[in-house]
NULUM-994039 format. One record per residue: x, y, z of N, C-alpha, C in turn; chain; residue in one letter. Coordinates in pm, 1 decimal, always signed. Each point is the difference from the previous one (the first is absolute). Example, Ala and Ser with C-alpha at 12.3 -4.5 7.8 and 13.67 -1.06 7.14 Angstrom:
2
n.X/n.Y/n.Z/ca.X/ca.Y/ca.Z/c.X/c.Y/c.Z/chain/res
+1319.0/-569.0/+780.0/-89.0/+119.0/+0.0/+90.0/+120.0/+0.0/A/a $
-35.0/+105.0/-72.0/+82.0/+119.0/+6.0/-77.0/+109.0/+73.0/A/s $
***
This chain:
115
n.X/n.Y/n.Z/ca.X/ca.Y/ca.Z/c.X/c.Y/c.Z/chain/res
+5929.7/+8820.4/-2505.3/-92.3/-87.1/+68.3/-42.2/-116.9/-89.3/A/x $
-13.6/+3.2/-133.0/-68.5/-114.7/-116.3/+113.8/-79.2/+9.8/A/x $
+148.3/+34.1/+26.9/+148.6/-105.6/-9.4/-37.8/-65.7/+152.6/A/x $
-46.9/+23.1/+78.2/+12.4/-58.7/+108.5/-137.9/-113.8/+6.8/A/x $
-107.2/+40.2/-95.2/-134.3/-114.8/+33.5/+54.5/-86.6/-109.9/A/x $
+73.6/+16.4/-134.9/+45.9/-110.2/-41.2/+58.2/-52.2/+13.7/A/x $
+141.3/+38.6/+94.4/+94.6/-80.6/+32.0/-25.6/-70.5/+161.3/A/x $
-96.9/+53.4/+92.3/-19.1/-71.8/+112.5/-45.0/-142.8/-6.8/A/x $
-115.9/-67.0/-81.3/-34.2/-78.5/+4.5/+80.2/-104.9/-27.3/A/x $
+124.4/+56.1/-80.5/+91.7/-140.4/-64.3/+101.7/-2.8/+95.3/A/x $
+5.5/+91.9/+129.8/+115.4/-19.3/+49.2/-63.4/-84.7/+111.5/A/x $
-126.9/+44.6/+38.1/-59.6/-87.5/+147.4/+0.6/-123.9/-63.0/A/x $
-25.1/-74.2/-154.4/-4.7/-115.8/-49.4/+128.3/-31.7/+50.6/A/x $
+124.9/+57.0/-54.5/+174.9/+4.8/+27.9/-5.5/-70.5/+133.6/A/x $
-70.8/+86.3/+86.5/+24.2/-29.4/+135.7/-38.3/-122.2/+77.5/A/x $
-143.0/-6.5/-40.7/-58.6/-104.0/+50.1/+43.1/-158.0/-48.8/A/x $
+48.3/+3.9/-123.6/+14.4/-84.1/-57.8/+176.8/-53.3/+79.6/A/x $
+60.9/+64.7/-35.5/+170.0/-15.0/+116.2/-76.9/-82.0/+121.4/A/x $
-52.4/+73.2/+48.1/-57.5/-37.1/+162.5/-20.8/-155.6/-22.9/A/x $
-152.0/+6.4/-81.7/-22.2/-121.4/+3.7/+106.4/-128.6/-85.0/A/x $
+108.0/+54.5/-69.2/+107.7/-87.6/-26.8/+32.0/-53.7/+99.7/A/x $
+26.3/+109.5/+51.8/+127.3/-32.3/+164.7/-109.1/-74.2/+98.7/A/x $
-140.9/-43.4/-19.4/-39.1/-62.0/+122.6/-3.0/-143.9/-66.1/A/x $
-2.5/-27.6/-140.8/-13.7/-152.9/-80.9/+149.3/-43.4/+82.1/A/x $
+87.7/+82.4/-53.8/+179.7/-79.7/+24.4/-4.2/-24.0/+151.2/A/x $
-64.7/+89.8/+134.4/+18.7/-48.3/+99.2/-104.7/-74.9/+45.0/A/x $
-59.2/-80.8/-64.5/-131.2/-99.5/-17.7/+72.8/-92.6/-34.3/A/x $
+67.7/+0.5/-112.3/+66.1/-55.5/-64.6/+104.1/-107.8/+103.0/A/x $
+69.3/+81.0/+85.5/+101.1/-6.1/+48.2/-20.2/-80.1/+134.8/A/x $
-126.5/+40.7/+57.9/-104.8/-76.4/+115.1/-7.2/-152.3/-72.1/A/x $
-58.5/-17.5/-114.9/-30.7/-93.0/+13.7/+146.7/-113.6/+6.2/A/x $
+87.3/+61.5/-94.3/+132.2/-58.9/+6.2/+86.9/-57.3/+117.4/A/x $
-75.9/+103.0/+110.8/+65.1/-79.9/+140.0/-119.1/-80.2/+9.1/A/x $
-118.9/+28.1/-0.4/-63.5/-180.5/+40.2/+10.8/-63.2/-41.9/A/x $
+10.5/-48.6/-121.7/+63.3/-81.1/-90.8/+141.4/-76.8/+53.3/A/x $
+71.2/+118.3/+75.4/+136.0/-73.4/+45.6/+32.4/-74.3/+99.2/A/x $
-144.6/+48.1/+83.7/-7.7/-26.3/+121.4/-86.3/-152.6/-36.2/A/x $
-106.8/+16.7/-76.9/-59.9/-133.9/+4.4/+82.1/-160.2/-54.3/A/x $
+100.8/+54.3/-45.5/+118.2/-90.9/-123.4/+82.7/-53.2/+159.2/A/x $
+24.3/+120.2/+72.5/+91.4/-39.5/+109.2/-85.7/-138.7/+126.6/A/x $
-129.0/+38.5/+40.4/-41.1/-73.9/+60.7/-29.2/-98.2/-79.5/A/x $
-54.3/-34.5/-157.6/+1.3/-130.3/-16.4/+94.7/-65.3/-35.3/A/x $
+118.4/+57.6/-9.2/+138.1/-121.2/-34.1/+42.1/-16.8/+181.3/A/x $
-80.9/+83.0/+97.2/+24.0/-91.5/+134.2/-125.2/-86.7/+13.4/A/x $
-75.3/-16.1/-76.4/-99.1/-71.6/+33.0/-167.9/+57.3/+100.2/A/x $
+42.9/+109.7/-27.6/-135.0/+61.2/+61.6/-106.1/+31.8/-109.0/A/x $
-118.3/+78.7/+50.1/-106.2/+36.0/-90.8/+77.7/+140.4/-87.5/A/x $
-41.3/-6.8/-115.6/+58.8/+130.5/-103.6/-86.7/+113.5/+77.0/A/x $
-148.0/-82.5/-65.4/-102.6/+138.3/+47.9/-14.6/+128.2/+80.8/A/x $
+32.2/-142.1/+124.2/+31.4/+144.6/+83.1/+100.4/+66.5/+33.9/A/x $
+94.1/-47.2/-63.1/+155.9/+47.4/+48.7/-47.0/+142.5/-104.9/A/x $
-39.6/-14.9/-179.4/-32.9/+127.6/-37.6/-93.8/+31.8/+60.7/A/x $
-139.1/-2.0/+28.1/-92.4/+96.0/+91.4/+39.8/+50.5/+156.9/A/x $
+92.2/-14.6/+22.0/+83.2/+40.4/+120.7/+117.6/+142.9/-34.2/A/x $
+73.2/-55.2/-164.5/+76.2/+112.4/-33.3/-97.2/+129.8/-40.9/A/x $
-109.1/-8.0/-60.7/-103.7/+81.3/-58.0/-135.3/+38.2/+129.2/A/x $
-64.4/+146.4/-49.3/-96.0/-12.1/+68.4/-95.5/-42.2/+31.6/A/x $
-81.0/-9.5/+66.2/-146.4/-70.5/+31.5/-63.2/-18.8/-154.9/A/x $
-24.1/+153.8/-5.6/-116.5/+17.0/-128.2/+71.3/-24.8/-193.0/A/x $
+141.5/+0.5/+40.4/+71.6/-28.9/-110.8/+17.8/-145.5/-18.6/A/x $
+0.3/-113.5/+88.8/+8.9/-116.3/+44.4/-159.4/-49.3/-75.5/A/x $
-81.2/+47.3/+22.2/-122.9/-77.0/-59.1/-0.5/-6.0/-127.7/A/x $
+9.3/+114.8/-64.9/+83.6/+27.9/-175.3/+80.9/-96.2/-25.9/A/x $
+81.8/-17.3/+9.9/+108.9/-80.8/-74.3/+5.1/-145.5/+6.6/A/x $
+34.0/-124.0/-107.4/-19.9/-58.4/-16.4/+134.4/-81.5/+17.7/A/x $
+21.2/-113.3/+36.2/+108.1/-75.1/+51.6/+37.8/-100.2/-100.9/A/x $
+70.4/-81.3/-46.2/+21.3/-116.9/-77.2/+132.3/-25.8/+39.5/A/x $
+62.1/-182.6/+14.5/+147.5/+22.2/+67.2/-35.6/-153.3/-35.6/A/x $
+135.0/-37.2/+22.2/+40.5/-101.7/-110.7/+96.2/-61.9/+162.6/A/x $
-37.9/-89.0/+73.5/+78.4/-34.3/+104.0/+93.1/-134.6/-39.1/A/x $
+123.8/+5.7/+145.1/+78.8/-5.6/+4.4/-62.6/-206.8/-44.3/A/x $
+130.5/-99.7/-35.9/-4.3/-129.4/-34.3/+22.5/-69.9/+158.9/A/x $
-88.6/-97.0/+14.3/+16.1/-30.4/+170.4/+177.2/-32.5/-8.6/A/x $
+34.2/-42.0/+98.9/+124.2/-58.8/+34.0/+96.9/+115.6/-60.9/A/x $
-32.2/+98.8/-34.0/+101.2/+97.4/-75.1/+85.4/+21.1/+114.3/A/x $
+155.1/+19.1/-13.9/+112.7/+25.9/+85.8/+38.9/+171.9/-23.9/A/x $
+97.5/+36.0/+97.5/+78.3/+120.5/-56.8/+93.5/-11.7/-132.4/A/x $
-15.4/-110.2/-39.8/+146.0/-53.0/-105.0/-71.8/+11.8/-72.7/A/x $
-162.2/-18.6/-34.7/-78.1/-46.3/-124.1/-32.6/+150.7/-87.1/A/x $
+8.8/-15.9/-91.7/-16.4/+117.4/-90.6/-149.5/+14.5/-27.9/A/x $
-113.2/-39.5/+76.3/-188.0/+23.7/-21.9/+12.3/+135.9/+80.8/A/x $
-127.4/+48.1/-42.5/+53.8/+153.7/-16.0/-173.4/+11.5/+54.5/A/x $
-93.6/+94.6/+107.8/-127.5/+16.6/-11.4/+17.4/+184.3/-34.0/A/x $
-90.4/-41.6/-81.7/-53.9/+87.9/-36.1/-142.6/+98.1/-32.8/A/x $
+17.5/+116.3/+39.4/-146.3/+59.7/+5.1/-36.2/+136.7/-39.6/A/x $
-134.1/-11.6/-81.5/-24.3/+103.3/-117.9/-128.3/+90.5/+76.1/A/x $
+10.3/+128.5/+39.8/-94.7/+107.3/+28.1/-32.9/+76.0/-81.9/A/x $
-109.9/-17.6/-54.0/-44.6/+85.2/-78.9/-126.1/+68.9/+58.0/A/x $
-37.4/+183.0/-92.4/-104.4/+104.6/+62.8/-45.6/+67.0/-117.3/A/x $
-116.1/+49.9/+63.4/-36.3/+94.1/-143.9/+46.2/+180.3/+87.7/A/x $
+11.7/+65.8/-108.7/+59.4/+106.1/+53.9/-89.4/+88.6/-119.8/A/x $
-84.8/+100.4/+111.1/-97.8/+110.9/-121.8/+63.2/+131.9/-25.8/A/x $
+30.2/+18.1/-83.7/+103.9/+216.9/+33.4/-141.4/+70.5/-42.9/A/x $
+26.3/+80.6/+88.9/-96.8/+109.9/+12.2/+26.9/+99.1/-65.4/A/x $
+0.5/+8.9/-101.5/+54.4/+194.1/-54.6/-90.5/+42.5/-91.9/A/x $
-37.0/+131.4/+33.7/-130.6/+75.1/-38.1/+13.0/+29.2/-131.1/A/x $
-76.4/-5.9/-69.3/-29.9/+24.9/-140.6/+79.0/-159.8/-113.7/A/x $
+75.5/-72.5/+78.9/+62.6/-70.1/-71.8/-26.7/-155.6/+58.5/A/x $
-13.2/-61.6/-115.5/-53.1/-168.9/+53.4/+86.3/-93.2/+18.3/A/x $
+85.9/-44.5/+115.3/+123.2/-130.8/-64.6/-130.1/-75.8/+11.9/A/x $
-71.8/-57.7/+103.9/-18.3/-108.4/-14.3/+29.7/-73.1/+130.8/A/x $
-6.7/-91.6/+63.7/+33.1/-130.5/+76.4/+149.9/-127.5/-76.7/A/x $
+105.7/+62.2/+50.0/+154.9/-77.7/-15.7/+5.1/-125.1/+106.8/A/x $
+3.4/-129.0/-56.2/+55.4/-96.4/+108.2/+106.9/-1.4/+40.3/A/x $
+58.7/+14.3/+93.0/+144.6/-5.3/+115.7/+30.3/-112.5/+16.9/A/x $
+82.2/-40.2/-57.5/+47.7/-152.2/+74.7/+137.1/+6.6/+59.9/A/x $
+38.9/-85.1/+99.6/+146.6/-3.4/+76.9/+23.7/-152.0/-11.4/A/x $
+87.0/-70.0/-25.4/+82.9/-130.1/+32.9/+122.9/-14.0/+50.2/A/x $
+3.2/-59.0/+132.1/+115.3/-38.9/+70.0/-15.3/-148.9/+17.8/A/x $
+158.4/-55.0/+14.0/+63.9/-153.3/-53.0/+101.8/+21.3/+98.5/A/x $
-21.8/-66.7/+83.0/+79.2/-98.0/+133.7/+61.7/-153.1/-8.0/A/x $
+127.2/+9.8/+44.6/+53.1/-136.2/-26.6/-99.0/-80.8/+160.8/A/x $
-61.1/-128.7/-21.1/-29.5/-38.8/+106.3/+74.5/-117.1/+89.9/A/x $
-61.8/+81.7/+101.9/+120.8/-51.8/+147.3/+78.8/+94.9/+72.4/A/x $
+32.8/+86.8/-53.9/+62.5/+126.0/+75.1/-46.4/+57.7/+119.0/A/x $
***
């Protein structure tokens, strides 16, 4: 019974901690499509913003922060200007007894514009 109260606590750490890996990378991975999505509507010339607060949820959409670098007027399909746009988040891991801290997430996607 004493092998099992010392070794439980480091394995629920084990556990929890995996978990909350695996929810940063598919956080991670969210934001990477808005990001792709917002790159895509502004090399057509639409709003970034909402093209990412459309890929993301309501309450994840208020979090995250937008920056994008748009397309040069008169840009063609031939022209090599490129828009581009940077999502970044704060991301908190939760794991008991152990502190990461608050990690910033950032995603960047780069669209040729005119496509």
């Amino acid at each position: 019974m004493l092998e099992l109260a010392l070794i439980l606590p480091i394995l629920i750490i084990l556990l929890v901690g995996i978990i909350e890996f695996g929810a940063a990378y598919n956080h991670q991975i969210q934001i990477q499509g808005a990001a792709r999505e917002g790159a895509r509507a502004l090399a057509l010339g639409q709003n970034a913003s909402t093209a990412v607060c459309s890929a993301l949820s309501a309450s994840e959409c208020a979090r995250v922060n937008v920056s994008q670098t748009a397309c040069p007027s008169g840009s063609t399909s031939t022209s090599t200007a490129y828009a581009t746009v940077t999502v970044t988040t704060d991301y908190t891991f939760n794991i008991p007894f152990l502190s990461l801290g608050t990690k910033t997430l950032t995603a960047t996607a780069r669209m040729r514009c005119g496509l």
